[in-house]
C-alpha positions as a Python dict, from the first residue, in 0.01 Angstrom:
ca = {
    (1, 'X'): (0, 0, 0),
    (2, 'X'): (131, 324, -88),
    (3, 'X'): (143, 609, 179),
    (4, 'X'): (32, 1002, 137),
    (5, 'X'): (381, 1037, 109),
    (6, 'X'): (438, 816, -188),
    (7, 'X'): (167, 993, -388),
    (8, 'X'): (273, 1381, -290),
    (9, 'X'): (575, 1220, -483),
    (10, 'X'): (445, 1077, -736),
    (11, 'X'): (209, 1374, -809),
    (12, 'X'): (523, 1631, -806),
    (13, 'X'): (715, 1405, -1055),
    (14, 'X'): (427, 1393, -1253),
    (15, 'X'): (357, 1771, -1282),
    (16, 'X'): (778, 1795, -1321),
    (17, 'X'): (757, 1586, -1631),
    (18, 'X'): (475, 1799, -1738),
    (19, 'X'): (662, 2134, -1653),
    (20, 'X'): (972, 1974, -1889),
    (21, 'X'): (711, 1923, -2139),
    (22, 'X'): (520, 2287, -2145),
    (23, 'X'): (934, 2432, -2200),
    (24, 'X'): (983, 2195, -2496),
    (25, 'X'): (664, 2271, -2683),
    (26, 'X'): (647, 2659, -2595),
    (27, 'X'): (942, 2768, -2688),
    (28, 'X'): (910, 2652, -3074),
    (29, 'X'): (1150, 2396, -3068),
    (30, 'X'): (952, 2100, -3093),
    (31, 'X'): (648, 2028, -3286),
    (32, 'X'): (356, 1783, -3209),
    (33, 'X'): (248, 1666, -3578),
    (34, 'X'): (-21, 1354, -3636),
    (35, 'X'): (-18, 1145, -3909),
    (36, 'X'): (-333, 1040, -4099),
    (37, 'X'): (-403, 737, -4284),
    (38, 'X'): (-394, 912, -4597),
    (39, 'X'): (-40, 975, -4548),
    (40, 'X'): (-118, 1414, -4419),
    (41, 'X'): (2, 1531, -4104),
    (42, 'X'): (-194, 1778, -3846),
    (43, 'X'): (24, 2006, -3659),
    (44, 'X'): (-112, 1942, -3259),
    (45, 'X'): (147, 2113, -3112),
    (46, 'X'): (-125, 2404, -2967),
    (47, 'X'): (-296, 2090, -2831),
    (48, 'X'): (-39, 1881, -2645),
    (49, 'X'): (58, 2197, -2513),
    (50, 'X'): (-276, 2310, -2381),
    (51, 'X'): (-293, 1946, -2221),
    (52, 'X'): (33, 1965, -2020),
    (53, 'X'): (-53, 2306, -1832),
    (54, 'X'): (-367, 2140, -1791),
    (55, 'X'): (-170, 1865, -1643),
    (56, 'X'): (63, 2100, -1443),
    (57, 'X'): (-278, 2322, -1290),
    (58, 'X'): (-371, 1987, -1178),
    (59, 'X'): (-92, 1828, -1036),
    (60, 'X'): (-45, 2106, -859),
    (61, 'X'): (-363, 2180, -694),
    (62, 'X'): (-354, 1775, -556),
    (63, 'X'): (-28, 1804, -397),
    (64, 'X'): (-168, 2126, -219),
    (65, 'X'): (-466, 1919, -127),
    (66, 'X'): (-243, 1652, -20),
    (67, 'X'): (-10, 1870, 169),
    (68, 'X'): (-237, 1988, 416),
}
């Protein structure tokens, strides 16, 4: 069983990976492009970026729940 502990540390590592992520995509430097069937690509870079502060808000918010 894990302890409150355990996931406070889990939950910060989570919302550190996310963090890393939000620098790569926001700065330009890396692109987020899916590839159709048909062989065209969608640039989702706006997307996967939107989802990782999304990610970081809430990661955040439960270890401040947690912490108290």
């Amino acid at each position: 069983m894990k302890t409150l502990d355990d996931l406070i540390e889990w939950a910060n590592e989570q919302r550190e990976e996310s963090l890393q992520q939000v620098d790569l995509f926001s700065n330009g430097g890396v692109k987020a492009q899916l590839v159709m069937p048909d062989g065209t690509t969608q640039d989702i870079t706006a997307g996967v970026l939107s989802h990782q502060k999304a990610n970081v808000d809430a990661f955040t918010s439960l270890v401040s729940a947690l912490e108290r």
